[in-house]
N, C-alpha and C positions, 0 to 999 in steps of 0.2 A: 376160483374163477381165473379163468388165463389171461394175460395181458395181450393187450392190442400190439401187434407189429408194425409202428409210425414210421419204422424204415423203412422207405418204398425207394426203390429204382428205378423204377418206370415210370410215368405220367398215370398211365393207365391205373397204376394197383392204389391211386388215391380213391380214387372212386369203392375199390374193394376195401379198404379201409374204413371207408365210412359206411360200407351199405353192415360188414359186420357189431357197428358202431351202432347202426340202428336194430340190427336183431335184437344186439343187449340192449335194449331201451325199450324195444317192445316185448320180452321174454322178462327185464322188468316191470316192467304194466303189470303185462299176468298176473305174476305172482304178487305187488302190492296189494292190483283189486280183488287179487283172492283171500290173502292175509287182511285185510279190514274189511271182505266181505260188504265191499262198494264199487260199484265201476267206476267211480269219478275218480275214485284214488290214484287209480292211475293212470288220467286222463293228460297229464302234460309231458309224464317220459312220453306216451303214444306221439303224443305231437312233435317233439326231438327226434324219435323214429323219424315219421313219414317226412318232416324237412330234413335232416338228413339220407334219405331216400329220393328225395327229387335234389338234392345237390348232388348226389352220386350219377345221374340219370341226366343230368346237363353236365357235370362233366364228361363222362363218356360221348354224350352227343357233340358237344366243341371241340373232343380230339377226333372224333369219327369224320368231322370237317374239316380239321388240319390233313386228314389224311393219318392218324396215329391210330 
């Protein structure tokens, strides 16, 4: 697995930081609730996912109003 890049220069690539922060969390779901052959199993990475996907999505919206 490859390591997350937390060095950002931008304002902006925090937001791409975390939206790939929540791929891996939802790409882990998957494979948990496929590995115990349960969907619940991997019911609270999903959740990490999607609030890390609407923190990604209000940052971008608060720089898009600074004008960044």
């Amino acid at each position: 697995m490859a390591k997350l890049d937390l060095d950002v220069d931008a304002p902006r690539k925090v937001a791409n930081v975390l939206r790939s922060a929540s791929d891996r969390f939802a790409e882990d779901a998957e494979r948990i609730s496929a590995d115990w052959q349960d969907r619940m199993a991997g019911r609270p990475w999903r959740m990490i996912a999607r609030k890390l996907d609407a923190v990604a999505e209000s940052i971008e919206k608060e720089l898009r109003k600074m004008g960044y």
